[in-house]
C-alpha positions in Angstrom: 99.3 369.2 -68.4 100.5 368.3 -65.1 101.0 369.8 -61.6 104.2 368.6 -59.7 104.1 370.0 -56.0 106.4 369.6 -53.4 105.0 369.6 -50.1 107.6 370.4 -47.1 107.9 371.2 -43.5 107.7 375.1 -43.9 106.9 375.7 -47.8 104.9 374.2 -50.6 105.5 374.5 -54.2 103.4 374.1 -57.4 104.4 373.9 -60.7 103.1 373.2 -64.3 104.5 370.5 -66.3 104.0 369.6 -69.6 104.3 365.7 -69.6 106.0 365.7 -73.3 108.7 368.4 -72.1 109.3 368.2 -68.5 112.5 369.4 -67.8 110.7 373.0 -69.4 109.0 373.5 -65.9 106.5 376.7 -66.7 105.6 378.3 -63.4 106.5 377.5 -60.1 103.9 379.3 -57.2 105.5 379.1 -54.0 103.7 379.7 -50.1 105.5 379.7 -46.7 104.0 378.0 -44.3 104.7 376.1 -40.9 104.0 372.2 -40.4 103.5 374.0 -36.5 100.4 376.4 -38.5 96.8 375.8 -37.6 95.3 372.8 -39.7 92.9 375.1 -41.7 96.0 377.5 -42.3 97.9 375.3 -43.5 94.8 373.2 -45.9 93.8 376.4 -47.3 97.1 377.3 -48.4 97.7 374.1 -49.9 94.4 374.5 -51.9 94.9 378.2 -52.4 98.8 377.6 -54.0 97.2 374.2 -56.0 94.0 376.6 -57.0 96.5 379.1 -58.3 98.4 377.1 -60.7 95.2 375.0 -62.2 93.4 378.8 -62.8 96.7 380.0 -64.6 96.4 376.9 -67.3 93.8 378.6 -69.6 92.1 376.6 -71.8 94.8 373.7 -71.3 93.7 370.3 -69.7 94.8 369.1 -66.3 95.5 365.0 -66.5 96.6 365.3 -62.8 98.3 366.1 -59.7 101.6 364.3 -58.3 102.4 365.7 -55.1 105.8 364.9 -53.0 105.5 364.7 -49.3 107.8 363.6 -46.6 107.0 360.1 -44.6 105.8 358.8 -43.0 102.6 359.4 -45.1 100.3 356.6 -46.5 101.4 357.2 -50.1 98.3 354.7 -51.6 95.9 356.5 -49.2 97.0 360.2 -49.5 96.3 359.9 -45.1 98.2 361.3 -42.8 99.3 359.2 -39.8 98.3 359.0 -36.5 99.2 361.6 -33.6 102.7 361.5 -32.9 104.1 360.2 -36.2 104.7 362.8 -38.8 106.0 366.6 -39.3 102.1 367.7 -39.4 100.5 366.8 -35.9 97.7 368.9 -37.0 96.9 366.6 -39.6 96.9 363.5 -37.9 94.3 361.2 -39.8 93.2 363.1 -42.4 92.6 362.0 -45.8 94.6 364.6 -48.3 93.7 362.9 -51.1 90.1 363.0 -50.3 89.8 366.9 -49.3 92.4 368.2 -52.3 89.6 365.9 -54.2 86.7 367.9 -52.4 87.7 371.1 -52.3 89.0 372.0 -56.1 85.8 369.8 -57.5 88.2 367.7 -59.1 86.6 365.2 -61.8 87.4 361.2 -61.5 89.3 361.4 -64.3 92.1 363.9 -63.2 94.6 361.5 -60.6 95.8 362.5 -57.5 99.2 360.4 -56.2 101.0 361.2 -53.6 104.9 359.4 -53.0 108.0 360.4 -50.7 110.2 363.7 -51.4 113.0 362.6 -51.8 112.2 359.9 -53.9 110.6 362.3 -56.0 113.7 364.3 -56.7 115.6 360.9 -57.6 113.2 360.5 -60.5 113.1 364.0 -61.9 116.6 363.4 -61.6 116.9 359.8 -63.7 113.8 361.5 -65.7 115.3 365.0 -67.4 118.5 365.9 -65.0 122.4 364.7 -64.1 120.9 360.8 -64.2 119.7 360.2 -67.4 122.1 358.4 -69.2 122.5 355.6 -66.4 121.3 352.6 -65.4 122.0 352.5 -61.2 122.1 355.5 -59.6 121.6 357.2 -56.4 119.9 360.4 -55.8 120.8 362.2 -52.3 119.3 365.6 -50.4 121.0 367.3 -48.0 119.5 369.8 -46.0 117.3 369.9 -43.0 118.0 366.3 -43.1 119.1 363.4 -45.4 117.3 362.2 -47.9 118.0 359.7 -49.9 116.8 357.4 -53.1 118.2 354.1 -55.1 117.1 353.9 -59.1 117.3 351.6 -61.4 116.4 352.7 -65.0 114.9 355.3 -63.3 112.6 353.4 -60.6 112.8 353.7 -56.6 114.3 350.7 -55.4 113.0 350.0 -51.9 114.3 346.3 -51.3 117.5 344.4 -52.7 121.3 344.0 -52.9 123.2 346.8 -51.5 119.6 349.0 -51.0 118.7 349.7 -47.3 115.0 349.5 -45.8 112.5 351.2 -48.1 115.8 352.7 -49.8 116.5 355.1 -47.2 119.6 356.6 -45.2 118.6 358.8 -42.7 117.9 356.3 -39.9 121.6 354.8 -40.5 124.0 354.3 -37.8 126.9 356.5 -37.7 129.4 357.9 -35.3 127.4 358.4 -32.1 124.3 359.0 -34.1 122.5 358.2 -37.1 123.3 359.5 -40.3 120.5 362.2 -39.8 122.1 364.6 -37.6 125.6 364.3 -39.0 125.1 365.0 -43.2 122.4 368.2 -42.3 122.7 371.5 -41.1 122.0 370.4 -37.5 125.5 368.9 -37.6 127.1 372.2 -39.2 125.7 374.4 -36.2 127.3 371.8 -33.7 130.3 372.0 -35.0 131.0 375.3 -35.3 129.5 375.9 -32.1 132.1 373.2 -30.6 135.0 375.0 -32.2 134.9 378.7 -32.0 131.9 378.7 -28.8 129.9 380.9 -31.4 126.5 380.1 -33.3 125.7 380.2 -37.0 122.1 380.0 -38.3 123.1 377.0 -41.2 126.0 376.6 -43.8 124.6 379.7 -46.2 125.9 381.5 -43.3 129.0 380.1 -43.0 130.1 380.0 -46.8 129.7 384.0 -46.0 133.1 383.5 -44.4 136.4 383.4 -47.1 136.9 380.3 -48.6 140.9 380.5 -47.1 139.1 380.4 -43.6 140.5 377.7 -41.4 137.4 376.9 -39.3 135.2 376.7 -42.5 137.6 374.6 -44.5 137.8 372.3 -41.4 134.1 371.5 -40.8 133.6 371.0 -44.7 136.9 368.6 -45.0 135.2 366.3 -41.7 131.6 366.8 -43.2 133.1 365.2 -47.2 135.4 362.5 -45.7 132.4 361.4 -43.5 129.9 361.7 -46.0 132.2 359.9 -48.0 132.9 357.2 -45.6 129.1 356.7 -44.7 128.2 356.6 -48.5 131.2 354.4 -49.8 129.6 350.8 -48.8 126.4 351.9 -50.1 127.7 352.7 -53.3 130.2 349.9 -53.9 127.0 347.1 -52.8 124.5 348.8 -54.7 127.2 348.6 -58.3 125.8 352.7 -58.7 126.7 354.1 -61.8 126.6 357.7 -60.8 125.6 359.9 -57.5 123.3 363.5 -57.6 123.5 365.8 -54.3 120.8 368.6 -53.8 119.8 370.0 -50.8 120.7 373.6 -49.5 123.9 372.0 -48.6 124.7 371.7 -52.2 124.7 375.2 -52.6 128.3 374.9 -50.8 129.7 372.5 -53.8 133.2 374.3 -53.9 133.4 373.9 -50.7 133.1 369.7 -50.4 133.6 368.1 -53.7 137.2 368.1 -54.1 137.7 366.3 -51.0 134.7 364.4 -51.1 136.2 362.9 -54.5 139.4 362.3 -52.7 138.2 360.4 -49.9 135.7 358.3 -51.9 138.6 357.6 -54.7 140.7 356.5 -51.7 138.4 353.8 -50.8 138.2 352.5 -54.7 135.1 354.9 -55.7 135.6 356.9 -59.0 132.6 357.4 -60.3 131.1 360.3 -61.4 129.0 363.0 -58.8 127.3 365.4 -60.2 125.6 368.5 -58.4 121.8 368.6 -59.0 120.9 371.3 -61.9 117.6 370.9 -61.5 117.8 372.0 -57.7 114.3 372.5 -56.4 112.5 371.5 -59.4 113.3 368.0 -59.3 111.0 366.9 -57.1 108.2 369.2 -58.6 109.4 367.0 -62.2 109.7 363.2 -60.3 105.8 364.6 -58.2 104.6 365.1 -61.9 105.9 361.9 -63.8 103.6 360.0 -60.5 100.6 360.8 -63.8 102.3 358.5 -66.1 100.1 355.3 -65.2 102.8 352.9 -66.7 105.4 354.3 -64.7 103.2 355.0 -61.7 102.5 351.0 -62.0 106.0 350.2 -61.7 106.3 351.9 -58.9 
């Protein structure tokens, strides 16, 4: 047996995974808790979720923990970066690997690997979800931000034809920003706040509204086109066989995906997009399969 967590800005979840039938995730524990928290806080509720989930596998054996954590992160290290850099500037320096190590009394023998989110939820995906029966794919999140990975037969691709830098979108170029602020819920709140002088709290609050309603089926037919626009090079380049979207965003799939088809099909782009089924346990599947030492080594 093996733990995937998924470690984020204001939650972290654990889950057991049986390495011969992933996509049958057991339990899932779940905490809230701030990046902002104190650093003990936020360390003991790690340990306390990760404690949780090893004491509820009986007499089964734990072969080790994958975890999924957003960059930057030293990923070989399991070290936090310096002050300044990452979402947890209480953390600065310290070695994750080596406390999570320390404090559950871990043996040599069980591994603890660390490698980016939304990478993560790209292999779960190519592993056991929407993915699996192709070669080239990319594997996209969109939520508090934009995450994004390239596969090929089921491996991050960080470097190549039609991949950008370390396989990654967020930091693109577009409009008068970067791709960041325009495919997350940051963007949604602008715009609705530019055309009705009112504020919304994300896009779960404004699917509330009737689908018929002009505002909303404004800002999602700008939000598809663009996305589609923004994606469409990347796609074409890269030869991808097939596109997964999670992310809380997804959760608003009637709302984009017809014109997000017709824009991309304009533009010579037919293949297929599916909507993640897997949703949040992608990345607790891809943080798991980091146990696998052949496929951790082709990483």
């Amino acid at each position: 047996m093996v733990l995937g967590v998924d470690i984020g800005g204001s939650h972290i979840s654990v889950a057991i995974i049986d390495e011969n039938v992933p996509n049958q995730v057991q339990n899932i524990y779940t905490m809230k808790i701030s990046n902002t928290s104190d650093s003990d806080l936020i360390l003991d509720s790690w340990i306390g979720v990760i404690e949780m989930a090893i004491d509820n596998l009986g007499n089964q054996k734990l072969k080790g923990i994958g975890i999924a954590m957003p960059g930057p992160f030293d990923y070989e290290k399991g070290i936090f970066p310096g002050e300044g850099e990452n979402k947890f500037q209480k953390l600065s320096n310290l070695n994750l690997k080596d406390h999570i190590i320390k404090k559950l009394n871990l043996k040599p023998a069980v591994s603890v690997r660390f490698y980016n989110d939304a990478a993560c939820f790209g292999i779960g995906e190519a592993w056991v979800g929407e993915l699996i029966s192709f070669n080239k794919t990319i594997a996209i999140t969109l939520g508090t931000g934009l995450g994004a990975t390239f596969l090929e037969k089921g491996i991050p691709i960080l470097e190549g034809k039609g991949v950008p830098l370390y396989g990654e979108l967020y930091h693109l170029p577009f409009g008068n920003d970067i791709a960041d602020t325009n495919f997350s819920t940051v963007w949604f709140q602008k715009r609705y706040k530019e055309i009705t002088n009112k504020e919304i709290s994300g896009v779960k609050e404004l699917i509330r509204f009737e689908k018929d309603n002009t505002v909303t089926v404004q800002i999602f037919k700008e939000f598809s086109e663009n996305l589609a626009i923004f994606l469409a090079p990347w796609l074409r380049d890269f030869e991808a066989e097939a596109i997964v979207i999670g992310g809380n965003i997804s959760n608003a799939w009637t709302f984009f995906i017809e014109s997000l088809i017709q824009t991309l099909n304009k533009l010579n782009i037919t293949i297929p997009i599916y909507k993640s089924t897997l949703r949040e346990s992608a990345a607790l599947i891809g943080a798991a399969r980091l146990i696998d030492n052949d496929f951790f080594n082709e990483l």
